[in-house]
C-alpha positions in Angstrom: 127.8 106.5 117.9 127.6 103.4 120.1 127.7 99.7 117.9 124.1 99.0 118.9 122.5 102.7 117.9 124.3 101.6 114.3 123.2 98.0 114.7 119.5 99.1 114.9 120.1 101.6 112.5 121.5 99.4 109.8 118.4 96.9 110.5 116.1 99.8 110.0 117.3 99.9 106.6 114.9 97.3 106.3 112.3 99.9 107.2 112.1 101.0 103.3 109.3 103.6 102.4 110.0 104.7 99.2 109.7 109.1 99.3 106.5 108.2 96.6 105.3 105.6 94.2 104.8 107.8 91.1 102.1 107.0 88.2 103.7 106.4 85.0 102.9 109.9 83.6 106.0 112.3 83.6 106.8 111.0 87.1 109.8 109.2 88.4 110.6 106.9 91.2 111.8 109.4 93.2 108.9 111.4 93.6 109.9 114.1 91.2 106.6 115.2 89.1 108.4 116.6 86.5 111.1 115.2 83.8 113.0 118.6 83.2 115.1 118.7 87.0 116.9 121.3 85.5 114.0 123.7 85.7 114.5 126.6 87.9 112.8 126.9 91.3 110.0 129.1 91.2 109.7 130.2 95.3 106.8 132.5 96.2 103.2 132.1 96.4 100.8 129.0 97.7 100.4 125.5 98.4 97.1 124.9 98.3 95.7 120.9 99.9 93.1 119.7 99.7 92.6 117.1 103.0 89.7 114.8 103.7 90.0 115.5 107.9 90.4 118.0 110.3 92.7 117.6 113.1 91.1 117.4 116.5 94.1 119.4 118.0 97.5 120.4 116.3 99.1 119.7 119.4 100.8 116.6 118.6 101.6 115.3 122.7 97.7 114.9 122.5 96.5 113.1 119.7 97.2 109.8 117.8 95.5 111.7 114.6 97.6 111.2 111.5 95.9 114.4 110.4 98.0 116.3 113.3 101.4 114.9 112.7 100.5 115.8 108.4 99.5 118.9 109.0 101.9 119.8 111.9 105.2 118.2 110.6 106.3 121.6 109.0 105.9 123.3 112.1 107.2 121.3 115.0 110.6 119.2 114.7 111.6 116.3 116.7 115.5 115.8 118.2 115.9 112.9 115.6 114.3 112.2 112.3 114.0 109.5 109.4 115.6 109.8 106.4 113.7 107.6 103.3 115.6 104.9 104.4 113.6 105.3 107.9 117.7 105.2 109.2 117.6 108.0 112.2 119.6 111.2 111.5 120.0 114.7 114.0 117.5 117.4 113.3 117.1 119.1 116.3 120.1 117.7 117.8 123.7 118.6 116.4 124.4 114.9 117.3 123.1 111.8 119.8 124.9 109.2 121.2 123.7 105.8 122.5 125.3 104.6 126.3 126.6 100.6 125.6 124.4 99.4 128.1 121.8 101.6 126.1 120.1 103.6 129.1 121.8 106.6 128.5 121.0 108.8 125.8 122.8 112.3 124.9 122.1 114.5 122.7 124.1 117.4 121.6 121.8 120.5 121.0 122.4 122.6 117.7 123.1 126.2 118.7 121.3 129.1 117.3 117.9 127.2 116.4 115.0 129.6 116.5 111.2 128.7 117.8 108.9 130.7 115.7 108.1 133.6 118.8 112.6 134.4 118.0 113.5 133.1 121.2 117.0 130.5 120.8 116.3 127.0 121.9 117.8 125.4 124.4 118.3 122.7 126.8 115.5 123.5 129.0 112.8 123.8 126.0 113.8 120.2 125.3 113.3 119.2 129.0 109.9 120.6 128.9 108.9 119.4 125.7 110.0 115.8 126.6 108.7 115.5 129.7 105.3 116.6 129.2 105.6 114.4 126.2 106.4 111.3 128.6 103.1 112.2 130.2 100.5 112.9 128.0 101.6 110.8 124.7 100.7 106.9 124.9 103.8 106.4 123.1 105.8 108.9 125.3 104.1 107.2 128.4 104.9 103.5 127.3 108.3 103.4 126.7 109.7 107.2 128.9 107.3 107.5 131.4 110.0 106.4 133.7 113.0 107.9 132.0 114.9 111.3 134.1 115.7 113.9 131.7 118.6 116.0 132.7 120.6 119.2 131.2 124.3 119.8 131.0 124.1 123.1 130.1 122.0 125.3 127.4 123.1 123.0 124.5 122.9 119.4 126.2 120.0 116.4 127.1 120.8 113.9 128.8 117.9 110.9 129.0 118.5 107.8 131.5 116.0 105.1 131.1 115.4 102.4 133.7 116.0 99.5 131.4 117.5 99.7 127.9 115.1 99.3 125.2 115.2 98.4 121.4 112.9 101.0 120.5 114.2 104.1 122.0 115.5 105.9 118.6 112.2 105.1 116.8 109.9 106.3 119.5 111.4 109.3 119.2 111.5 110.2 115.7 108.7 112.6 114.4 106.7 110.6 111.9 102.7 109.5 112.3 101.2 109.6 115.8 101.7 111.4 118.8 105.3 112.6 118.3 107.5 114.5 120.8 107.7 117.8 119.0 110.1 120.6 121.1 108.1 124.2 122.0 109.2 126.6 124.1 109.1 126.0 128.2 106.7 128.7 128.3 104.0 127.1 125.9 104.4 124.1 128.0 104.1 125.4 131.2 100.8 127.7 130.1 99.4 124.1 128.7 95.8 123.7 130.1 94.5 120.1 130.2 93.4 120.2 126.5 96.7 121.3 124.9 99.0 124.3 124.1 97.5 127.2 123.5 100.0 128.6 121.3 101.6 126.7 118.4 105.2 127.8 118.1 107.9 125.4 117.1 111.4 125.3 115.4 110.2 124.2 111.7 110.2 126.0 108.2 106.9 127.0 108.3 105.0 128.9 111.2 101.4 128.7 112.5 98.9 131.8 111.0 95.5 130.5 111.4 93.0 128.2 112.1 89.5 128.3 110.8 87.5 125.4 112.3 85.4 123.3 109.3 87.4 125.3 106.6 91.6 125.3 106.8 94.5 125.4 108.5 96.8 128.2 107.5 101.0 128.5 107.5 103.3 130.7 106.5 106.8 130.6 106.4 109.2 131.2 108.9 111.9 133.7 107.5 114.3 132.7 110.4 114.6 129.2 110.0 117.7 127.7 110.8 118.4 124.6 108.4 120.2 121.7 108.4 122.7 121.7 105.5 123.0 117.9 104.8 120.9 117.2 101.5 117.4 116.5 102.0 116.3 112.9 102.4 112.7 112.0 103.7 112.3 113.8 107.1 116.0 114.4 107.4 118.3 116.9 106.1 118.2 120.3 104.7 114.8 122.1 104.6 113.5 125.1 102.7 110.5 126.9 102.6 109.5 127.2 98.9 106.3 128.7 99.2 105.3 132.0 101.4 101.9 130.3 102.1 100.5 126.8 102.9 97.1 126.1 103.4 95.3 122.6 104.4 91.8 122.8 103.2 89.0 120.3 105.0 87.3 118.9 102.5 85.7 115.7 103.5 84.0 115.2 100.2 85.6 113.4 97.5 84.4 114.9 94.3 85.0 118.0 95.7 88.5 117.2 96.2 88.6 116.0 92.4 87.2 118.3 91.1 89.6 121.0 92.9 92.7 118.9 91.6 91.3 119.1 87.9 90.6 122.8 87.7 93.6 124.1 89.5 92.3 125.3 92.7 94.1 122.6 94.7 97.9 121.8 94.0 97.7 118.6 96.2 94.7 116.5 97.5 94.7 114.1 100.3 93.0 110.5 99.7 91.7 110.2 96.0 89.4 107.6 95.6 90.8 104.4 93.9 88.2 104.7 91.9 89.2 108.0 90.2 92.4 107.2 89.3 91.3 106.4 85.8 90.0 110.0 85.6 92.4 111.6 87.1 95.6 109.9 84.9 93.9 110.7 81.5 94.4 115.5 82.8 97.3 116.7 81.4 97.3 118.8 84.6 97.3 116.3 87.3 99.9 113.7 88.7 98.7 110.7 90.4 101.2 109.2 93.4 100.8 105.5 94.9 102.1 106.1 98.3 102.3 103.9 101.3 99.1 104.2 103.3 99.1 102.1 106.6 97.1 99.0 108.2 93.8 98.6 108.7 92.2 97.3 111.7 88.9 96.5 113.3 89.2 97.6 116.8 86.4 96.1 119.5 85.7 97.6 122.7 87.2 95.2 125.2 86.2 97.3 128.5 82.4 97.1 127.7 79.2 95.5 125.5 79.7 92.3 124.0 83.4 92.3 122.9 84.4 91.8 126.6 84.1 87.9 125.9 86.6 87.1 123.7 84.3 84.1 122.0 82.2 86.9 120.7 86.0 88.9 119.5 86.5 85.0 117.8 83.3 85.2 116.1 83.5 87.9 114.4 86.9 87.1 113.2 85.3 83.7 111.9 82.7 85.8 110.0 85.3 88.0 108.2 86.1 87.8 104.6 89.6 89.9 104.5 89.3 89.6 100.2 85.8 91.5 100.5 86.2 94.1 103.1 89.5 95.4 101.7 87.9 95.0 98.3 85.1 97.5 99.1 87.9 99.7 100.8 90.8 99.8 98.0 89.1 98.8 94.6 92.2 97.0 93.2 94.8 94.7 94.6 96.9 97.0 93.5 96.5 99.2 96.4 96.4 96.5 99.2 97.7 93.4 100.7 96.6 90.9 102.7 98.5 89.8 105.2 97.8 88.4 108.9 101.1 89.9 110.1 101.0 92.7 112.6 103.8 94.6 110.6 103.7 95.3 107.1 105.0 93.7 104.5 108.7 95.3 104.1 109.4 94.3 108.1 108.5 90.9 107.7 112.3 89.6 106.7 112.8 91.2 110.6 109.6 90.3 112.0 108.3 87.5 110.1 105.8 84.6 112.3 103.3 82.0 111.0 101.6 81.8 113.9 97.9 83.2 113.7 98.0 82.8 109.7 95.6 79.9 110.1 93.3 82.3 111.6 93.6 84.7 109.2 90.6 85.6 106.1 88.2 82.5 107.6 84.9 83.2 105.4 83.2 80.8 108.0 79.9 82.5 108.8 78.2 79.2 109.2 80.9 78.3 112.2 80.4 82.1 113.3 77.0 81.7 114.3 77.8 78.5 116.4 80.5 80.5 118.2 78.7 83.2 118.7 75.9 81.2 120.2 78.5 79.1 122.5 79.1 83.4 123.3 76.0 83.5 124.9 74.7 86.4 122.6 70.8 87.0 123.3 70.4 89.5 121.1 71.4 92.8 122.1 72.4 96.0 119.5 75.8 96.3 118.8 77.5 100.1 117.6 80.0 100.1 114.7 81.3 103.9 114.2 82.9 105.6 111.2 83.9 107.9 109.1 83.3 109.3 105.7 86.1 111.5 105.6 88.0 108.2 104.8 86.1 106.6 102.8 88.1 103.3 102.8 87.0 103.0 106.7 83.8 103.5 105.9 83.0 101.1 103.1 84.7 98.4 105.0 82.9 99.2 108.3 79.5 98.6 105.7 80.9 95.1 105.0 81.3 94.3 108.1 78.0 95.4 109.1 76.5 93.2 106.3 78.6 89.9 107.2 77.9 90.3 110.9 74.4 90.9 110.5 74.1 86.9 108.4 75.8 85.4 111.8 72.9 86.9 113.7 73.9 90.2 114.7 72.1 93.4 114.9 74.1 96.2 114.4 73.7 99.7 114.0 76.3 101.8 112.2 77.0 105.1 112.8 78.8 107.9 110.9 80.7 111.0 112.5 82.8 113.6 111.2 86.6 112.8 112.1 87.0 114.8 114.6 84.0 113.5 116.5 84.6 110.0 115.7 88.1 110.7 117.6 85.9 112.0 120.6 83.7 109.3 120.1 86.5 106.5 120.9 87.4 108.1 123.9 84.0 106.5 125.9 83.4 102.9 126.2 79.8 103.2 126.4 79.8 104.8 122.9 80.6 102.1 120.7 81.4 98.1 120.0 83.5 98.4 116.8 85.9 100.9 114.8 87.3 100.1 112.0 91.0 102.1 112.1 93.6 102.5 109.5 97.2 103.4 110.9 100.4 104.4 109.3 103.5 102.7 108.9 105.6 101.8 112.5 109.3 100.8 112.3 108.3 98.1 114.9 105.4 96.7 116.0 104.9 97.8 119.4 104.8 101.1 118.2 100.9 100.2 116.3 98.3 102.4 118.5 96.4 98.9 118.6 98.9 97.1 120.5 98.8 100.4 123.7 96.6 101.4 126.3 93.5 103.2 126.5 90.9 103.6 124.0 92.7 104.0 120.9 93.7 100.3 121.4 89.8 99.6 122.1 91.3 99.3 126.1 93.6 96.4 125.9 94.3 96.3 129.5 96.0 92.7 130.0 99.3 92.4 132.2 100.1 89.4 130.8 100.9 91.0 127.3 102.3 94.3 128.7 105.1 92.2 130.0 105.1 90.4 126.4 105.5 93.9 125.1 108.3 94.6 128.0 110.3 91.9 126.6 110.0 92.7 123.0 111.3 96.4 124.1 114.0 95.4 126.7 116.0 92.9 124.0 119.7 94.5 123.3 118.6 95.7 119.7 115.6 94.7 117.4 117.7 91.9 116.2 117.1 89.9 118.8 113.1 90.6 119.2 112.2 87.5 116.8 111.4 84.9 119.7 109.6 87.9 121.1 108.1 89.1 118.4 106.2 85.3 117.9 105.0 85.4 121.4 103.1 88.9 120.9 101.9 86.9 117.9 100.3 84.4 119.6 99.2 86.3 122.9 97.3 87.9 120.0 96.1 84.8 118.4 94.5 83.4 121.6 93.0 86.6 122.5 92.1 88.8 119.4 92.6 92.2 121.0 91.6 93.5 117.2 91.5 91.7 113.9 94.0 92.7 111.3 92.4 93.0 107.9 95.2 93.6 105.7 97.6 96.3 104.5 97.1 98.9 102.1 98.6 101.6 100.1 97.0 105.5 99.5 96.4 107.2 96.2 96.9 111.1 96.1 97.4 113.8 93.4 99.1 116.3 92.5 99.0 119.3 89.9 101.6 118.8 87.0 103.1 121.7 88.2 104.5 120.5 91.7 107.8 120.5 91.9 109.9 117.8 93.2 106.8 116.6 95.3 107.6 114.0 98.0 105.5 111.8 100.5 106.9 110.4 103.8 103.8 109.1 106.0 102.2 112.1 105.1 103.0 115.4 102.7 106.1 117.1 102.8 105.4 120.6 102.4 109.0 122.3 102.3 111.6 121.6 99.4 108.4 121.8 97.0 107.5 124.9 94.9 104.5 125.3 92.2 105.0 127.0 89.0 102.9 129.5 88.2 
């Protein structure tokens, strides 16, 4: 390993999510939901989750959708992955080494690893994979698009990039997002234009069904070929403890609850804050304060109103940060406010004052006189959400109420997930989105600071080469001067408004065994007693 892969890796230490925040009944730090570690592994049986979204696709090159890379993270695996430490380790790859200059990446293959179909894979699965990857992933399109992937041999990648960059190892690790899972050259090369249509990958558990507006079905794999290092976050040794996984949709709340109290869910995906009261005085249930993401309100820079960036100022002037993330979380204790773009544990690497003073205003009075200077005459502006998170959509109703006192009129519109996703792809059909987004190990990485629509179209050359610099520094180290100049950049041109940082409140059944959460469940290593 080359000085500047352990150099970025040693800064990425920093990077510190804990595996799960536990409640103080019967669970430790370490995620564990029971005090007896002793107890023998029960294996066998199902996982039952409960999850508030369904996933547009479960092919992960196509979506940003957190509920994709949740739901999908058993079943595809990347060539690196995180530990809990967010340090990189091999999965796919026996090993990886970083070229001194650092355009060269290599990566050793491990031999004898199965896709789910039997076949071994190999060098040319990984060239597929990667490549279509590079083309159809923001991410993959950003930062690869002009990378040349090469094999030497069944059992050897070679990636040269044009220019180094400091994000190369993170940008490749599996975690939230669109993620460059390997499948088989043959399910890549039958790809139509909307995805895979066949969901085969390397990981412990297998694709069985899925039954659109009801669950999403896995089984596992009996072939799996695991890593024998101990398990750590995303890295290391995995085992399927359970024959049968299945990810309910179940968009309503109190059904979710109610499915954690009497048994008929083992897990359950975004608990209202609210409920944790309720759900910490069953015997039966486990409540875990996990790290959730950022939220952001996204405007539509391509058409409507938002184009002029004195409108994008007023509304930032209207804002209250306190309030909306109050009617999102509840309780401080589950966010933060913060005017950084990263969150809170990256700030002793990415720390900048600059746009503080702009930050949490609660000036609606000087908000009407800049929307005025705006030109605004009067026309309907579109805010769509969600109720499948309800922390998005209580916020989005704040914001509707504080932009409607500067003079405003807005209509507010609630989809389904999956349509809301659909939604964002057309400028026409909306003005405003309020977005929450998981933890990056860098800020470029944030879906806000890219391309296209899921950044609202921030189309500015001036801040892709801001973005180019960040990226091309010898190691993340050196990104600070950087780093402040994306800050401003943003400052003078509010792309999106950051509203703060939060964390996520989920549940388990008592009965979960060593239950751990790493931007999203981790469904191997976990059994439930019966």
């Amino acid at each position: 390993m080359s000085k500047r892969m352990a150099k970025n890796a040693l800064l990425l230490l920093m990077f510190l999510i804990v595996l799960v925040g536990c409640s103080d009944k019967n669970s430790d730090k370490d995620g564990n939901t029971n005090d007896d570690q002793a107890t023998e592994v029960q294996a066998g049986g199902e996982m039952n989750i409960a999850y508030a979204a369904q996933p547009p696709t479960l092919d992960p090159h196509m979506t940003t959708a957190v509920a994709t890379s949740d739901m999908m993270k058993g079943v595809y695996e990347t060539l690196i992955a995180v530990d809990s430490n967010y340090e990189f380790q091999p999965m796919l790859a026996d090993s990886y080494d970083l070229s001194d200059d650092g355009k060269v990446i290599t990566f050793k293959l491990r031999e004898g690893v199965k896709f789910h179909n039997g076949e071994e894979m190999l060098a040319e699965d990984v060239i597929a994979s990667m490549e279509r990857w590079a083309e159809k992933s923001s991410r993959g399109i950003e930062q690869f698009g002009d990378a040349v992937f090469e094999a030497d041999g069944d059992y050897t990648v070679i990636i040269t990039l044009p220019q180094p960059l400091s994000t190369t190892l993170s940008a490749l690790t599996g975690t939230v997002g669109s993620y460059p899972a390997i499948m088989p050259k043959e399910v890549i090369d039958s790809a139509t234009e909307t995805g895979v249509t066949e969901y085969i990958g390397t990981g412990p558990f297998q694709f069985n069904e899925w039954k659109a507006d009801s669950y999403l079905h896995l089984t596992k794999f009996d072939d799996y070929q695991s890593r024998t290092e101990e398990a750590d976050g995303l890295a290391g040794k995995k085992e399927a403890l359970v024959d049968d996984v299945y990810f309910h949709f179940v968009s309503d709340s109190s059904t979710r609850i109610a499915g954690i109290m009497s048994g008929e869910y083992d897990m359950i995906h975004s608990v209202p804050y609210d409920s944790a009261p309720q759900l910490d005085q069953a015997d039966n249930v486990e409540t875990h304060v996990v790290p959730g993401g950022t939220l952001v309100l996204l405007m539509n820079k391509k058409a409507g109103l938002f184009t002029d960036v004195k409108a994008r100022e007023a509304v930032e002037t209207a804002l209250s940060m306190e309030e909306v993330l109050q009617s999102g979380f509840s309780n401080e204790e589950y966010y933060t406010l913060n005017h950084n773009l990263v969150m809170p544990h990256l700030e002793g690497l990415f720390y900048s004052d600059v746009r503080k003073d702009r930050y949490n205003l609660n000036d609606p009075e000087k908000a009407k006189q800049i929307l005025a200077d705006a030109g605004y005459e009067g026309e309907e502006i579109t805010i769509i959400t969600t109720r499948d998170y309800e922390e998005q959509y209580n916020a989005s109703v704040v914001v509707q109420e504080r932009l409607e006192q500067i003079g405003l009129k807005v209509n507010l519109e609630v989809y389904d997930w999956p349509t809301l996703l659909e939604k964002r792809e057309d400028e026409n059909n909306y003005d405003i989105n309020i977005m929450g987004l998981g933890p990056q190990p860098e800020p470029t990485s944030y879906l806000f600071l890219t391309k296209g629509p899921q950044s609202g179209w921030l189309d500015s050359e001036e801040f892709d080469q801001l973005v180019d610099d960040f990226r091309h520094q010898p190691s993340l180290a050196d990104t600070k001067d950087a780093y402040a100049a994306i800050q401003q950049w943003n400052a003078d041109n509010i792309p999106f408004i950051k509203l703060g940082d939060y964390n996520r409140l989920v549940a388990t059944g008592s009965n979960v065994k060593n239950f751990q959460f790493l931007d999203g469940f981790i469904t191997w290593n976990i059994s439930i007693d019966r």
